[in-house]
C-alpha positions as CSV (number, residue, x, y, z in Angstrom):
1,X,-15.4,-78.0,16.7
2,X,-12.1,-79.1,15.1
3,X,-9.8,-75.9,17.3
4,X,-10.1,-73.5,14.9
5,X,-13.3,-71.6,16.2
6,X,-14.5,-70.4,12.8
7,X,-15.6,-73.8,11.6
8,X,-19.3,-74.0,13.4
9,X,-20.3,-70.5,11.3
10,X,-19.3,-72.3,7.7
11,X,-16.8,-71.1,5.4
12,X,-19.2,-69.3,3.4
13,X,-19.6,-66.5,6.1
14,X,-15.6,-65.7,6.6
15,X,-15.2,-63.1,3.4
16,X,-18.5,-62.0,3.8
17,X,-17.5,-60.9,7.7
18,X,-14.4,-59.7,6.1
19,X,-16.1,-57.2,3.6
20,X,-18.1,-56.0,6.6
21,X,-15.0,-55.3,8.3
22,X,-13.6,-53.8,5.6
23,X,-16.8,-51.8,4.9
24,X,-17.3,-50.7,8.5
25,X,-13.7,-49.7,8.7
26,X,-13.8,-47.5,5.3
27,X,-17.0,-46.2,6.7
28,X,-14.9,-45.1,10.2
29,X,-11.7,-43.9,7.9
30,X,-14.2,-41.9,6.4
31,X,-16.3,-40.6,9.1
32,X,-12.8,-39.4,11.0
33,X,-11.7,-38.2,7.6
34,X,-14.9,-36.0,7.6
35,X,-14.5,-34.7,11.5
36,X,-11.0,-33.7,11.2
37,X,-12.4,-31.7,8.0
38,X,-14.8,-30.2,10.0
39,X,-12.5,-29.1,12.7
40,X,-10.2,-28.0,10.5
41,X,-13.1,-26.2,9.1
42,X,-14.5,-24.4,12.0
43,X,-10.9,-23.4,13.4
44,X,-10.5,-22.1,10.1
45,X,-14.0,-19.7,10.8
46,X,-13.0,-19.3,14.1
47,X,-9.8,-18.2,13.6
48,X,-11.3,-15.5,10.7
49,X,-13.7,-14.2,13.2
50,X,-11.2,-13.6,15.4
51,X,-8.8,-11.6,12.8
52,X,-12.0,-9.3,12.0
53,X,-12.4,-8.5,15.6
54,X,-8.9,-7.4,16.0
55,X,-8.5,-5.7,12.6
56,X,-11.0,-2.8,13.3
57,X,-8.4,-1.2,15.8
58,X,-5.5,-1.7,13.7
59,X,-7.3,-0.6,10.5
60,X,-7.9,2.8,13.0
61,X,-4.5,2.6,14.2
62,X,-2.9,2.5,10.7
63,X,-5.5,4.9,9.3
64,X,-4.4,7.7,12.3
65,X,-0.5,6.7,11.4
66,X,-1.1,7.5,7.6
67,X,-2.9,10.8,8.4
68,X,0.5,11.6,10.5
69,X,2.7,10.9,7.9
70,X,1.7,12.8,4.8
71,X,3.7,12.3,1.8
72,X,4.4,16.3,1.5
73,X,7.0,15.7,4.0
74,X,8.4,13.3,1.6
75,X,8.3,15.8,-1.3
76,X,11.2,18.5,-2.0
77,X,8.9,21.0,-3.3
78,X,7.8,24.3,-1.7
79,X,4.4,23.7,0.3
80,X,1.8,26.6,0.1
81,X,0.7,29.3,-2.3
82,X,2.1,32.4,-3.4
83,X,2.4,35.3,-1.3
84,X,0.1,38.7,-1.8
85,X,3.4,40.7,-2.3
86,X,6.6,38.6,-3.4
87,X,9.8,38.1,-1.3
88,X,13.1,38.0,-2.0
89,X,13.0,34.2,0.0
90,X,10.0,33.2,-2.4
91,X,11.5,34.6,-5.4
92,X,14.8,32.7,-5.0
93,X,12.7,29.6,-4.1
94,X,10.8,30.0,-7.5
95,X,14.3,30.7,-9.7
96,X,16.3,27.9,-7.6
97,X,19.1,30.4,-6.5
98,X,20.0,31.8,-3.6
99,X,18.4,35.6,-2.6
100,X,22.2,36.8,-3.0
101,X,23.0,35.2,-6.5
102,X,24.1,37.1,-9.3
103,X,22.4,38.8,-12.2
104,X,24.0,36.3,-14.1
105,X,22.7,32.9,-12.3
106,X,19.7,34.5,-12.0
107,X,18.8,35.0,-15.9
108,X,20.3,31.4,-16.4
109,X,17.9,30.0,-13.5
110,X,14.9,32.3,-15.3
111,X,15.6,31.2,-18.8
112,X,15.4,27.1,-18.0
113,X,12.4,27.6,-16.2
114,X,10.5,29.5,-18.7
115,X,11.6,27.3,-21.6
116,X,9.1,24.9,-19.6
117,X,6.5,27.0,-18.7
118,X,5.9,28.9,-21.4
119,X,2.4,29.8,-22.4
120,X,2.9,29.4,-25.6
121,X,4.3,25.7,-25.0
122,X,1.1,25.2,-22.6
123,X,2.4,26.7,-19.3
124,X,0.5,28.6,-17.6
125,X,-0.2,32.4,-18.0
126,X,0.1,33.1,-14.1
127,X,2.9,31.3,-13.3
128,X,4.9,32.4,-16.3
129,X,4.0,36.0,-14.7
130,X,5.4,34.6,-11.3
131,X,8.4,33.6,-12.8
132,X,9.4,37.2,-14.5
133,X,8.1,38.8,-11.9
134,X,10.8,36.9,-9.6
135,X,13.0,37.5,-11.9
136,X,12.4,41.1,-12.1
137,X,12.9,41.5,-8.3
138,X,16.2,39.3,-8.0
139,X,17.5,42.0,-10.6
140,X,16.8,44.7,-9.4
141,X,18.8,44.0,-6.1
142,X,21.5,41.7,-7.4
143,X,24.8,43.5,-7.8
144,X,26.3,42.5,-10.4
C-alpha cells in the first residue's frame, strides 16, 4: 500500500467501479424520475375525482339558475297568444303605436307590417288577418 488506498484492488477495477456508479446512479435518476411521475400522476386522478364529486351540485345549481333566467325576459317581444276578442292594448301592441294614435300612424304602422307578412310573399294567412283586423279596430276609434 503506497497511500493511495486504491492500489491493492488494481487499476483495472477503477472505471469498471466508475460505470457502476454511473449505472446505479442513472438507474436512481431514473427510478426518482419515475416516482415523481407517478405522484404527479395520481394527484392528477386525485384531484379529477375530486372536481367530479363537487361538480354534480354546481351542475344542479347552474341548471336551477338557467331555469330562473329564461331568455324571454331578455326578448322585447310580446309573450303569449292572441286574445279570444282583441283589445285596443293588443291591437296597438301588434301595429307598434300607441291605443291613442292617429288614423294616420296607424295605416303607416299597418302598411309596413303587411308588406312583410303578406300571404302572398309567404306570411301567414292568420296573422295577416290579425293585423287588419287590428287595424280595423284602431280605426274605427281613432279620431282623426
Amino acid at each position: 500500500m503506497n497511500g493511495r488506498g486504491g492500489e491493492e484492488r488494481g487499476e483495472s477495477e477503477g472505471p469498471q467501479t466508475v460505470k457502476v456508479l454511473l449505472a446505479s446512479y442513472t438507474l436512481g435518476a431514473l427510478a426518482r424520475t419515475m416516482i415523481a411521475v407517478g405522484l404527479g400522476v395520481a394527484t392528477v386522478a386525485f384531484a379529477g375525482r375530486y372536481a367530479f364529486h363537487l361538480w354534480k351540485p354546481l351542475e344542479q345549481a347552474i341548471t336551477e339558475t338557467a331555469k330562473r333566467i329564461t331568455t324571454s325576459s331578455f326578448s322585447s317581444y310580446y309573450k303569449g297568444g292572441f286574445e279570444q276578442k282583441m283589445s285596443r292594448r293588443e291591437a296597438s301592441l301588434i301595429l307598434g303605436v300607441s291605443p291613442s294614435a292617429g288614423k294616420d300612424k296607424i295605416r303607416t304602422a299597418h302598411r309596413k307590417i303587411m308588406i312583410l307578412n303578406h300571404p302572398d310573399k309567404g306570411g301567414s294567412p292568420y296573422l295577416a288577418t290579425k293585423i287588419n283586423e287590428a287595424k280595423d279596430l284602431l280605426e274605427s276609434s281613432a279620431k282623426n
